[in-house]
C-alpha positions in Angstrom: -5.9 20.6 -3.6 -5.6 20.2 0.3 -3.9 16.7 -0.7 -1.6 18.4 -2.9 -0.4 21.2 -0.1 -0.1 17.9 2.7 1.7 15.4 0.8 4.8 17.9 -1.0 5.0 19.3 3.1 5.2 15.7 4.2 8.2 14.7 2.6 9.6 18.4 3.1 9.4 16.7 7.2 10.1 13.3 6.5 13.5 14.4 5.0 14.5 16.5 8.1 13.7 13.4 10.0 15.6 11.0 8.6 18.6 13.3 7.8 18.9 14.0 11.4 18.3 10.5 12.7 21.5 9.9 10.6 23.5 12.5 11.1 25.6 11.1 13.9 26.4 8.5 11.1 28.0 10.8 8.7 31.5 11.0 7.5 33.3 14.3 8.6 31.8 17.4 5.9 35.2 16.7 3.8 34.4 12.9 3.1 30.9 13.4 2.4 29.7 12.5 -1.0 27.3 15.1 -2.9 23.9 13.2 -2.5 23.0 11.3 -6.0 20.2 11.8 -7.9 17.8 9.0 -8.2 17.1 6.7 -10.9 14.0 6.7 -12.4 11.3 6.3 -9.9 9.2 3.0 -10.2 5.5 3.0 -9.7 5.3 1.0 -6.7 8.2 3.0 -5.5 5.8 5.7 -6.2 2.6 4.2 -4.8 4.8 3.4 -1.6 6.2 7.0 -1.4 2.9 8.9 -0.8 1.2 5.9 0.9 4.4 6.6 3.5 4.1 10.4 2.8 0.5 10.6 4.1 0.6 8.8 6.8 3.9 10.9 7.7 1.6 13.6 7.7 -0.6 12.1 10.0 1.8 11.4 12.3 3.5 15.4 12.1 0.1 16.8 13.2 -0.5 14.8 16.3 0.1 17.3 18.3 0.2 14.6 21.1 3.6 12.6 20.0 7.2 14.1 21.4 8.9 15.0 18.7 11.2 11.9 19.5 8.1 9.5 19.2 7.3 11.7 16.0 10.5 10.9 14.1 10.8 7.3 15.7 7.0 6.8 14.3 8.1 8.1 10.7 11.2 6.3 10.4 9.3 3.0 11.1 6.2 4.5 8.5 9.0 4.7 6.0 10.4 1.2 6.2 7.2 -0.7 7.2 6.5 0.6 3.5 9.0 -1.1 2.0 11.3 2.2 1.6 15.2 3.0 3.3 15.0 6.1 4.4 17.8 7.2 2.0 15.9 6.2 -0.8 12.8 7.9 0.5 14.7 11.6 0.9 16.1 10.8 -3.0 12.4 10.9 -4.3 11.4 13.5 -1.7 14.5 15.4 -3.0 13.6 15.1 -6.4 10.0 15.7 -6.2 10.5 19.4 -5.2 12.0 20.0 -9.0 10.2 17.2 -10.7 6.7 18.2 -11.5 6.1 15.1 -13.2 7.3 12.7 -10.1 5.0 15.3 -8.1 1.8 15.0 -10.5 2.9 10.8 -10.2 3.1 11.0 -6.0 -0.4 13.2 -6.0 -2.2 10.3 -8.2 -0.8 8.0 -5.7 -1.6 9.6 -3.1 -4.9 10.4 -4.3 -5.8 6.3 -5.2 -4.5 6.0 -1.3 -7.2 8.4 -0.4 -10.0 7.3 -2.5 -9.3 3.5 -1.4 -9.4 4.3 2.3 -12.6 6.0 1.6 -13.9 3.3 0.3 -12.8 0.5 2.4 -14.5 3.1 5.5 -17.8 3.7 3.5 -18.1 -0.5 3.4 -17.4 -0.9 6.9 -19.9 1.7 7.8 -23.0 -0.1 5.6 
């Protein structure tokens, strides 16, 4: 359940991060469109989301980053995983009512996990 408590605080961050790394970006508040809701989230869109999400997480507990290297390091997390950051704060967004899209970003995340594991218990023999 530790997994579960990281990755739904990890795009919580990420979503701060890249809304403020565009906010000098944005239209005035009048011209600004209400954000749209995504369409249906594909698996590797999924599998990519908490692969990003964890490492996010990673990188938001190194207390040794500046917050500027922090959200530099996350932005670049999110696209070197195949993800704009718009799209990433839709299915961040829509995770924190979705329980299905949550349940579907834990087993991700989880796979993630268990593969790492793995890949670290075969270097270690």
């Amino acid at each position: 359940m530790k997994t579960a408590l990281l990755l739904m605080s990890a795009p919580l961050l990420a979503v701060g991060v890249a809304q403020a790394q565009e906010a000098p970006q944005q239209a005035p508040p009048m011209q600004q469109q209400a954000p749209t809701a995504p369409a249906e989230v594909a698996d590797d869109e999924v599998a990519r989301f908490a692969l990003a999400a964890l490492v996010i997480e990673q990188i938001a507990a190194d207390e040794n980053m500046a917050q500027e290297q922090q959200q530099s390091a996350m932005m670049e997390v999110v696209t070197q995983a195949g993800l704009e950051p718009q799209r990433y704060n839709q299915i961040a967004t829509a995770s924190q009512s979705d329980t299905q899209l949550q349940q579907r970003i834990q087993a991700a995340a989880d796979q993630h996990i268990a593969a790492a594991q793995q890949d670290q218990a075969a270097q270690n023999q």
